[in-house]
C-alpha positions as CSV (number, residue, x, y, z in Angstrom):
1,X,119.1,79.7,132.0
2,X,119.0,83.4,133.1
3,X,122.7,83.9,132.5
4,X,121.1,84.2,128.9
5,X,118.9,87.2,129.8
6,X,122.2,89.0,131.2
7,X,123.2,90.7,127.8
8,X,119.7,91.7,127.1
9,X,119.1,93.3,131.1
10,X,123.4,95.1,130.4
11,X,122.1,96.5,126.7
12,X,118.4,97.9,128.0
13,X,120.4,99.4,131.4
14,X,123.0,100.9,129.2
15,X,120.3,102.1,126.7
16,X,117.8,103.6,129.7
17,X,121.5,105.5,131.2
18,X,122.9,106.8,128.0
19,X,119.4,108.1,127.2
20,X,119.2,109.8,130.7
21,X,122.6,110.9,130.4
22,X,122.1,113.0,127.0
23,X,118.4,114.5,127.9
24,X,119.7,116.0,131.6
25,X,123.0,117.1,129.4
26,X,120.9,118.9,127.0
27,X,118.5,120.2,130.1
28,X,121.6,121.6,131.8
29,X,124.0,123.1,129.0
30,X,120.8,124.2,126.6
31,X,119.8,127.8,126.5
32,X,116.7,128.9,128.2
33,X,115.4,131.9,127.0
34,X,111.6,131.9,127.5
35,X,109.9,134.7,125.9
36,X,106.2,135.5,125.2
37,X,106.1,134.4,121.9
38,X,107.7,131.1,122.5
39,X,105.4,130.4,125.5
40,X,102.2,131.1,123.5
41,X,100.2,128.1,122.2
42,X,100.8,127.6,118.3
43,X,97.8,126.4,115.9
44,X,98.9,126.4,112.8
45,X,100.2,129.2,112.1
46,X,97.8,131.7,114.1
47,X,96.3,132.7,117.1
48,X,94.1,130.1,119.1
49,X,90.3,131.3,118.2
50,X,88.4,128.7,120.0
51,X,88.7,126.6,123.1
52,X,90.9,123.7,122.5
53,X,88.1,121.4,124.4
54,X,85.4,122.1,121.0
55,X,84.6,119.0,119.2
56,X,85.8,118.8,116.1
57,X,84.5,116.4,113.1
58,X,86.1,113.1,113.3
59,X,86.1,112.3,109.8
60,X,89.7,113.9,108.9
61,X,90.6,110.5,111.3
62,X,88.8,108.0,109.7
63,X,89.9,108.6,106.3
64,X,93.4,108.8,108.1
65,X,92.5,105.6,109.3
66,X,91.6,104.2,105.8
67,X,94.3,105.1,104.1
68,X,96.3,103.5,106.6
69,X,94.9,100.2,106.1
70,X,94.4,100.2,102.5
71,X,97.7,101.5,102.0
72,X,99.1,98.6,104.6
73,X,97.0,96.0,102.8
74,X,98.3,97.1,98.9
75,X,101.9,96.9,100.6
76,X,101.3,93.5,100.8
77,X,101.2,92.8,96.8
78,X,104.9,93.6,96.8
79,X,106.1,90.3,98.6
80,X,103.0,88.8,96.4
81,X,104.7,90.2,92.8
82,X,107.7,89.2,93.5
83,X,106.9,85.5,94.9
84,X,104.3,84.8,92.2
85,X,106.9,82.3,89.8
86,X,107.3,80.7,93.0
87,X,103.6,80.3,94.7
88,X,101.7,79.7,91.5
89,X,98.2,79.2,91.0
90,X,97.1,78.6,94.8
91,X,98.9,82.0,95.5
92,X,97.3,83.8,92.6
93,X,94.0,83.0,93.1
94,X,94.3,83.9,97.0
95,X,95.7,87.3,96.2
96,X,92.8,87.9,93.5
97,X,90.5,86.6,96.8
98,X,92.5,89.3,99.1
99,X,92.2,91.7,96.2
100,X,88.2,91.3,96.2
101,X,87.9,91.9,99.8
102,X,89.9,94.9,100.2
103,X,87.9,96.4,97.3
104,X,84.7,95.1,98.6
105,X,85.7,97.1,102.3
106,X,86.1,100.1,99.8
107,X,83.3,99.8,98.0
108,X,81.5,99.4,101.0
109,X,83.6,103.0,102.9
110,X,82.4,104.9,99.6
111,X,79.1,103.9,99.7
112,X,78.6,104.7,103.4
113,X,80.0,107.9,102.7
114,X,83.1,107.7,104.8
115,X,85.3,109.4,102.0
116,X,82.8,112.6,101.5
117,X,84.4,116.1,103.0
118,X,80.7,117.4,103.5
């Protein structure tokens, strides 16, 4: 039974060397030319005004978060649009179901303010 696994352990062992092999390549033949400007820390474009340790508002991740999840649950109509000759009315009526959830959840994000900049 674990003469099975023998490919899998030869690819992953292969993969982990061939990976090693190219980063202490590039490590060893690549140029290194520190100089002040590439050594300073970059944020966005300009000098660092604050400590890096301030809080910040966490908002710009939730709606990140939200879009993520709304925009994984509309990817599911896709699969739905295309199968719908094929699932018929059961199918239908659970996507409209799925559909009144999601917007519920939405409703629900916009009403609590999670969508508001200020």
């Amino acid at each position: 039974m674990l003469e099975n696994y023998v490919p899998v352990l030869i690819f992953i062992v292969v993969g982990l060397l061939f990976g090693i092999i190219l980063i202490s390549v590039g490590a060893v033949l690549g140029p290194h030319r520190p100089d002040s400007a590439k050594l300073s820390p970059y944020e966005c474009g300009f000098e660092a005004f604050e400590d890096s340790r301030m809080k910040f508002d966490v908002r710009y991740y939730l709606v990140a978060i939200l879009f993520i999840i709304f925009d994984l649950e509309i990817a599911f109509l896709f699969p739905w649009a295309v199968a719908l000759d094929r699932i018929g009315l059961f199918g239908f009526v659970a996507m409209l179901l799925f559909l009144a959830i999601l917007v519920v959840g939405f409703l629900y994000e916009w009403k609590k303010g999670a969508l508001e900049w200020e």
